[in-house]
TITIDREN-387468 format. One line per field, with one value per residue (C-alpha): residue in three letters; x, y, z. Coordinates in Angstrom, 3 decimals. Layout:
<rs>
type [ala:...]
X [X:...]
Y [Y:...]
Z [Z:...]
</rs>
This chain:
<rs>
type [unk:unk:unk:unk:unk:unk:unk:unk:unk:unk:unk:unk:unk:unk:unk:unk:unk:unk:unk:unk:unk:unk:unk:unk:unk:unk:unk:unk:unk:unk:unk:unk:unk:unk:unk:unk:unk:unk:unk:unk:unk:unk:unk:unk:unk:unk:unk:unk:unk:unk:unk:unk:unk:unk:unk:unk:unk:unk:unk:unk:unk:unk:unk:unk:unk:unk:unk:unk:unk:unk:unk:unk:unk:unk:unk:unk:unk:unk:unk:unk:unk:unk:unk:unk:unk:unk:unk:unk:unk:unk:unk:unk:unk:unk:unk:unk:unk:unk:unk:unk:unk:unk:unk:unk:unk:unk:unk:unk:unk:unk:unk:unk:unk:unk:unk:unk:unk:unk:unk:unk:unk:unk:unk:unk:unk:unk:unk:unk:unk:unk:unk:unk:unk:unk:unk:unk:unk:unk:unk:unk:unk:unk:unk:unk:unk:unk:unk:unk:unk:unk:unk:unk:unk:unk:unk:unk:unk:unk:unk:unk:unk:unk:unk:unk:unk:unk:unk:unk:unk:unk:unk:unk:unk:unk:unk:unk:unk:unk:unk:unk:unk:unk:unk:unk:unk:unk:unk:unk:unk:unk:unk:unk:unk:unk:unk:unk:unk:unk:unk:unk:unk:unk:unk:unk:unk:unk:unk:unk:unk:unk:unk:unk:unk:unk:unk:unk:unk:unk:unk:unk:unk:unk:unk:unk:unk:unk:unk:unk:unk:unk:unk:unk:unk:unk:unk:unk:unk:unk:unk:unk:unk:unk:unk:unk:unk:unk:unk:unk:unk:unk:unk:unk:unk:unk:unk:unk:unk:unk:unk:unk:unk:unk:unk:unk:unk:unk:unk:unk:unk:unk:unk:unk:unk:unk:unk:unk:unk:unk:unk:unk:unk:unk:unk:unk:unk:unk:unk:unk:unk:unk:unk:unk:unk:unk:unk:unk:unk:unk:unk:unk:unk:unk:unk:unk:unk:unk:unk:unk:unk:unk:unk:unk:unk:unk:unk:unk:unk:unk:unk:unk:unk:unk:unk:unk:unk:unk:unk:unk:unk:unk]
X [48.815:52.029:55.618:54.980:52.596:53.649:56.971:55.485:53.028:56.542:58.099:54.859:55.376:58.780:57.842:56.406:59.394:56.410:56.046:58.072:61.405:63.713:66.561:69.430:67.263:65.278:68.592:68.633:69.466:72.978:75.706:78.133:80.143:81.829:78.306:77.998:79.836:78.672:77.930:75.904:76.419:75.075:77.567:75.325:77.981:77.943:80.553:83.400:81.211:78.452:78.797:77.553:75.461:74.650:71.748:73.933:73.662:70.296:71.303:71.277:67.753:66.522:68.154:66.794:63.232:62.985:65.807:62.593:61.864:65.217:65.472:65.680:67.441:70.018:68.742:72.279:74.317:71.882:72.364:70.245:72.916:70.377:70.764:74.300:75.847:74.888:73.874:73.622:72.716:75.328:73.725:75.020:78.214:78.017:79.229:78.668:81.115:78.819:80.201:83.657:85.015:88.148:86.684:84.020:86.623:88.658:85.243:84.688:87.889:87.480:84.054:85.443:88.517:86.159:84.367:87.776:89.058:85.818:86.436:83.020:83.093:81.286:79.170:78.213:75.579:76.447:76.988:79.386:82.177:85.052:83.425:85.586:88.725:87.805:86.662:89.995:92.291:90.993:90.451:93.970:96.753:94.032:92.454:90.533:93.103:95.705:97.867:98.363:97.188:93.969:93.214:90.354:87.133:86.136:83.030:82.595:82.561:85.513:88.617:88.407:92.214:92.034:95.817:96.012:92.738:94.800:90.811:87.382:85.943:87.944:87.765:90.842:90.175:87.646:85.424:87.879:90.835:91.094:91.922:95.049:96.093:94.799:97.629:99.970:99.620:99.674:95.978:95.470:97.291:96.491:98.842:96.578:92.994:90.993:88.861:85.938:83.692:85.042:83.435:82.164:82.930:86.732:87.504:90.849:93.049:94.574:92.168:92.647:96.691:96.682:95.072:97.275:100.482:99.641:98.877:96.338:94.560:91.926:89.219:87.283:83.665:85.114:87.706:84.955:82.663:85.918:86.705:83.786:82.027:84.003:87.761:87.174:86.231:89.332:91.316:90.037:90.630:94.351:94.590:93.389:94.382:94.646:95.168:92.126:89.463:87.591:84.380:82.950:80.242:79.543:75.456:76.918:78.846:75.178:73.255:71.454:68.092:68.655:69.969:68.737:68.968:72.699:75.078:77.709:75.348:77.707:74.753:76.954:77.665:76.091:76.980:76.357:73.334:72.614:72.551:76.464:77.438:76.635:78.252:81.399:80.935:81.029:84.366:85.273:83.284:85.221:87.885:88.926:86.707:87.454:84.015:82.427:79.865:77.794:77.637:76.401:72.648:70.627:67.437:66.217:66.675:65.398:61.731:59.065:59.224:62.381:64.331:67.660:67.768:65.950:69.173:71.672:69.983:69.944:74.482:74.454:72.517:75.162:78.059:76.262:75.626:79.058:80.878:78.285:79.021:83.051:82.289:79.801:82.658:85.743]
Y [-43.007:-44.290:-43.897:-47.491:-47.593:-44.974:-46.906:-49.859:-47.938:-46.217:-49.765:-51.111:-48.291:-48.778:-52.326:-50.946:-50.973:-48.541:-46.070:-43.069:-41.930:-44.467:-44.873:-47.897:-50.315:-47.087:-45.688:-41.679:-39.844:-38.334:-36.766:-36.316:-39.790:-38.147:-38.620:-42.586:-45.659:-47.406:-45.249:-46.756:-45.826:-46.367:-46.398:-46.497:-46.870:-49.439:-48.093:-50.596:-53.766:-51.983:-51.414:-55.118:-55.224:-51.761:-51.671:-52.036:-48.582:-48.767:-51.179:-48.657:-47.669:-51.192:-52.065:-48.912:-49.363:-53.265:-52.955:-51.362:-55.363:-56.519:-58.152:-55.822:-57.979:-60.739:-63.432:-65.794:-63.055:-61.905:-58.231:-55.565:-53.286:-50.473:-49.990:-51.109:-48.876:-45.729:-46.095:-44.000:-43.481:-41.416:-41.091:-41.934:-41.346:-37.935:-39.209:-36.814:-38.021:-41.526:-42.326:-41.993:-45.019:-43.717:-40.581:-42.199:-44.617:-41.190:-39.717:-42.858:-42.717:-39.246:-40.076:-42.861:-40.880:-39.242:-41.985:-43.483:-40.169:-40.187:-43.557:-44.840:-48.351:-48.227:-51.287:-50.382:-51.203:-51.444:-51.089:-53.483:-54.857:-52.024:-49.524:-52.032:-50.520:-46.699:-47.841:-49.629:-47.145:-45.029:-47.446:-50.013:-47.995:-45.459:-44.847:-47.639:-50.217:-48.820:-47.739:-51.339:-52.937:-54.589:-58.595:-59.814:-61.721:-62.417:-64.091:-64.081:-66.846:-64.557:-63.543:-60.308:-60.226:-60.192:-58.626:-60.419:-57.940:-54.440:-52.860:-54.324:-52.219:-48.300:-49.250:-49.798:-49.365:-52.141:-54.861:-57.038:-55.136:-53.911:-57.273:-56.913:-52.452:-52.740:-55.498:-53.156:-50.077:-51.818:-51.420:-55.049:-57.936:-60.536:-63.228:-63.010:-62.740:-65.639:-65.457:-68.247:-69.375:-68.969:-70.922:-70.433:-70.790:-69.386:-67.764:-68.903:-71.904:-69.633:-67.475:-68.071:-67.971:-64.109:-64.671:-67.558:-65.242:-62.239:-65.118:-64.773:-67.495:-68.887:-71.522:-72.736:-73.845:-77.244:-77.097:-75.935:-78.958:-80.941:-79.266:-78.310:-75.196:-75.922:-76.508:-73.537:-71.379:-72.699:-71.677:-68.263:-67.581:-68.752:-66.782:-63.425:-63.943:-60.737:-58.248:-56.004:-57.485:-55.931:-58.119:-57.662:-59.932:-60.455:-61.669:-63.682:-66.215:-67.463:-69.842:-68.249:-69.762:-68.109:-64.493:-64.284:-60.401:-60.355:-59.253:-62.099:-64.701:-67.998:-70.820:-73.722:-75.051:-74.387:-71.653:-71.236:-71.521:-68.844:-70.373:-71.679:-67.908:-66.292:-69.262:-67.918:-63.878:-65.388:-66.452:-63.122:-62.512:-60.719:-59.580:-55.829:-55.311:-51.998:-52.376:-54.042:-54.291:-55.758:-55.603:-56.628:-56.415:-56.094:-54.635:-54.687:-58.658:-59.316:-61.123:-59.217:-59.904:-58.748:-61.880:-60.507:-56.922:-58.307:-61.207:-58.093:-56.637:-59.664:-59.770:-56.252:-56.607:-59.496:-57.051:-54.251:-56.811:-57.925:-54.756:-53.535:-56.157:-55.502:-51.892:-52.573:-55.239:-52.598]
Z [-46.279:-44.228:-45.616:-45.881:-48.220:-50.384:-50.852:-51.475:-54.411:-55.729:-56.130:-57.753:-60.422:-60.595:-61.995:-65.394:-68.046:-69.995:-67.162:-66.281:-67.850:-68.365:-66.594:-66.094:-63.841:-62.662:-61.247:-60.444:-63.551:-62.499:-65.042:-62.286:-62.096:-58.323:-56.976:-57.221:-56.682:-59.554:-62.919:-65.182:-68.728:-72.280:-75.579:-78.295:-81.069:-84.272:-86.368:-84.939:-86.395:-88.089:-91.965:-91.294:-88.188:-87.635:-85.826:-82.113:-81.351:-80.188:-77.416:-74.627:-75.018:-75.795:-72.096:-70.308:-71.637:-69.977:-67.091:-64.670:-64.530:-63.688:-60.189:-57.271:-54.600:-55.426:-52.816:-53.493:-52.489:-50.091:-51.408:-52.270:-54.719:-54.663:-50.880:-50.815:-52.895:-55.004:-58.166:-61.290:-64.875:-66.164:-69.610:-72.697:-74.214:-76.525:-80.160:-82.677:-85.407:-85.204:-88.260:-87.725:-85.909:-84.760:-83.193:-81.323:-79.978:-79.024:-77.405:-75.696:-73.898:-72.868:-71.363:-69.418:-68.237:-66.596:-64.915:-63.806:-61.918:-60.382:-58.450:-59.822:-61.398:-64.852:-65.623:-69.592:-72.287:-76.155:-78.617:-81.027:-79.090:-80.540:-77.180:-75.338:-76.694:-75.916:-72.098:-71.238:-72.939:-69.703:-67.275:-68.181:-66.374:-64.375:-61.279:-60.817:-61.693:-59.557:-62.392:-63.544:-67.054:-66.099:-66.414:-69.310:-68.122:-71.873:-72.808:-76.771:-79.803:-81.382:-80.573:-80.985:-81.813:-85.530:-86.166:-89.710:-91.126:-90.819:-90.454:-90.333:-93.765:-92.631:-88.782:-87.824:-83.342:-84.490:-82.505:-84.194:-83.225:-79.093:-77.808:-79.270:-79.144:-75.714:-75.187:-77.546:-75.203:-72.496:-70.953:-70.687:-69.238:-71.762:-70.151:-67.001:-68.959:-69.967:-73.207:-72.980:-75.419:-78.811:-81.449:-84.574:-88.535:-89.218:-91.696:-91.581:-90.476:-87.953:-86.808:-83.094:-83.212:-82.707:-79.240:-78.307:-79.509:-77.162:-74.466:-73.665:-71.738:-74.482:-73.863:-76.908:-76.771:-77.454:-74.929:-72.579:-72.922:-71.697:-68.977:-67.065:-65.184:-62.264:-63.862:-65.990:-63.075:-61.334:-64.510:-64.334:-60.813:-61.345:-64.282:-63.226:-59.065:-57.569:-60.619:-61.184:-63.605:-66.100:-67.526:-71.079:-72.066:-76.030:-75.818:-78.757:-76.478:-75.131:-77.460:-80.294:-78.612:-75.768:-77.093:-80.690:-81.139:-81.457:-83.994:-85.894:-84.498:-84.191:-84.633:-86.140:-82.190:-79.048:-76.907:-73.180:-71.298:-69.639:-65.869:-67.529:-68.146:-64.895:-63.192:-65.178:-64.167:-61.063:-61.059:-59.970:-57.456:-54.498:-57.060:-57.695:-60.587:-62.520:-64.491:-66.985:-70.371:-72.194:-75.777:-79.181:-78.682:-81.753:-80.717:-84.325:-84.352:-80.942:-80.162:-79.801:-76.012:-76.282:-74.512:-75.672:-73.936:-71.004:-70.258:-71.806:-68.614:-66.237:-67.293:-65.973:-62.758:-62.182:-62.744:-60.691:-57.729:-57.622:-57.664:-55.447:-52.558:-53.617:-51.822:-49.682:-47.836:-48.682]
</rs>
C-alpha cells in the first residue's frame, strides 16, 4: 500500500471517538508543554461550584472521548491547525486535594506556570468555572501576556463577580469569585474585558453592580438583543484593542436547547445560538490571545448523544484554530 493510502486508512480511524486512546482531538500525547505551540489541557475540578453541581470534573474525559469527530480543517479560515501549528495533549492537571478548593486552585496555577514559561498557548477543558482563577493567576502578568494583566473575552449568564457572598459554601477562590481577585491582583484588566451574555434569575437587586464597579465592560442578554452581533463585536474589539486576550466560554451562556448538560442552567430567557457565539469568539480573531477554556460541562446531564461535550468541543477547535493561524502568520 502507498503512503497515500495508509494515511488516508489512519485518518479513517482517527474518525472513531470509540477507537484508540483518547487524546484532545486525537492530538499526540505530550507532557512536555516546550514541545508544542498549543497545549491542550484538561482541569477536571468541581470543588469551586460543586457541593451543588459536582459532577464538572468529568468534563475533560467527556471532551476527549468525542473530540476524534471534531472538524479537521476550518474551511472559513482556510486553515488546517493540525498542520499549522503543533499541537498537544498535555494531560490533565494533577489534583490530589480534589476536595480542597483552595489547593486545587494553588495546583492549578502551578500547572499553568508551567505552560506559560513554556511559550505554549493553553486552550483548556473543565471543569466549574473557579479553574479560570488558577489559569490566569499564571498567565495575567506572565510570559504569554507580556508581563501585562490580560483583557476578558467572557461568555457566561453570570457574573462571576459575586464580592457580596464572602465564599460560595467554604470556597472562597470560587466560580463565583475570580472575576473579581483576578482584577484584585492585578491578572486581569477588567476595564478593557467585555462580559456577554448574562441573564438569568438574581438573586439579588444588585447582583450585576460588582461587575459594573470593577468596570468591567458588561453586556446583558437583554442589552444584547438591542444591539446586535455586529455592534457587540464592534464593542469588543474597542474594548479589548491591542491588549492580550484571554477567552473563557461558560457552555451555560448558549441556550439550554442547544447545551443541556451544563451546570446553573439559566432557562428563564434565551441564550445564544450557537452560530451567535462563535460569531462572538470571533471577535478576536488576529488578536494576541494568551489562551483560553471552556467550562461547566456536565457530562452526567448531557444527551445520550452527548450534544453538550461534542459543541464544548466544537468552542475549543474555534480557540485552537484561531490561535493556531495567530502563529502560523507571526
Amino acid at each position: 500500500m502507498t503512503d497515500d493510502n495508509n494515511a488516508a486508512l489512519q485518518s479513517m480511524m482517527d474518525g472513531l471517538y470509540w477507537w484508540g486512546i483518547p487524546t484532545l482531538f486525537r492530538c499526540p500525547a505530550e507532557p512536555d508543554p516546550a514541545n508544542c505551540k498549543i497545549a491542550l489541557a484538561g482541569v477536571p475540578h468541581s470543588t469551586g461550584n460543586g457541593t451543588t453541581e459536582r459532577d464538572q470534573h468529568l468534563g475533560p474525559r467527556a471532551v476527549r472521548n468525542v473530540s476524534a469527530l471534531a472538524r479537521r480543517v476550518h474551511l472559513e479560515f482556510g486553515i488546517d491547525p493540525w498542520n499549522a501549528c503543533s499541537v498537544a495533549d498535555v494531560g490533565d492537571v494533577p489534583l490530589p486535594e480534589a476536595n480542597d478548593n483552595e489547593a486545587c486552585i494553588q495546583r492549578i496555577t502551578d500547572f499553568y506556570s508551567r505552560i506559560d514559561r513554556s511559550g505554549a498557548r493553553p486552550v483548556s477543558i473543565g471543569g466549574d468555572h473557579s479553574i479560570t482563577g488558577g489559569i490566569l493567576q499564571a498567565l495575567g502578568g506572565g510570559t504569554l501576556s507580556g508581563g501585562k494583566p490580560v483583557s476578558l473575552l467572557h461568555l457566561d449568564a453570570h457574573t462571576d463577580v459575586f464580592t457580596k457572598v464572602p465564599h460560595f459554601l467554604g470556597a472562597k477562590k470560587s466560580a463565583a469569585h475570580w472575576g473579581a481577585y483576578l482584577a484584585d491582583q492585578g491578572m486581569v484588566d477588567p476595564t478593557r474585558s467585555v462580559q456577554i451574555g448574562i441573564r438569568g434569575h438574581p438573586r439579588t437587586m444588585d447582583w450585576i453592580q460588582p461587575s459594573l464597579d470593577y468596570g468591567y465592560k458588561l453586556v446583558t442578554m437583554a442589552d444584547y438583543r438591542k444591539m446586535g452581533l455586529e455592534k457587540a463585536i464592534g464593542l469588543i474589539r474597542e474594548t479589548i484593542g491591542d491588549n492580550p486576550v484571554y477567552i473563557t466560554f461558560d457552555l451555560d451562556c448558549l441556550d439550554p436547547t442547544i447545551a443541556p448538560g451544563v451546570s446553573n442552567l439559566e432557562p428563564g430567557r434565551g441564550g445564544f445560538m450557537i452560530d451567535e457565539a462563535m460569531a462572538l469568539l470571533h471577535a478576536v480573531r488576529g488578536c494576541n490571545i494568551v489562551g483560553g477554556d471552556v467550562v461547566c460541562l456536565m457530562p452526567t446531564k448531557d444527551s445520550p448523544n452527548q450534544i453538550t461535550a461534542m459543541t464544548a468541543a466544537s468552542v475549543m477547535f474555534e480557540m485552537i484554530c484561531m490561535i493556531a493561524e495567530m502563529q502560523k502568520t507571526a
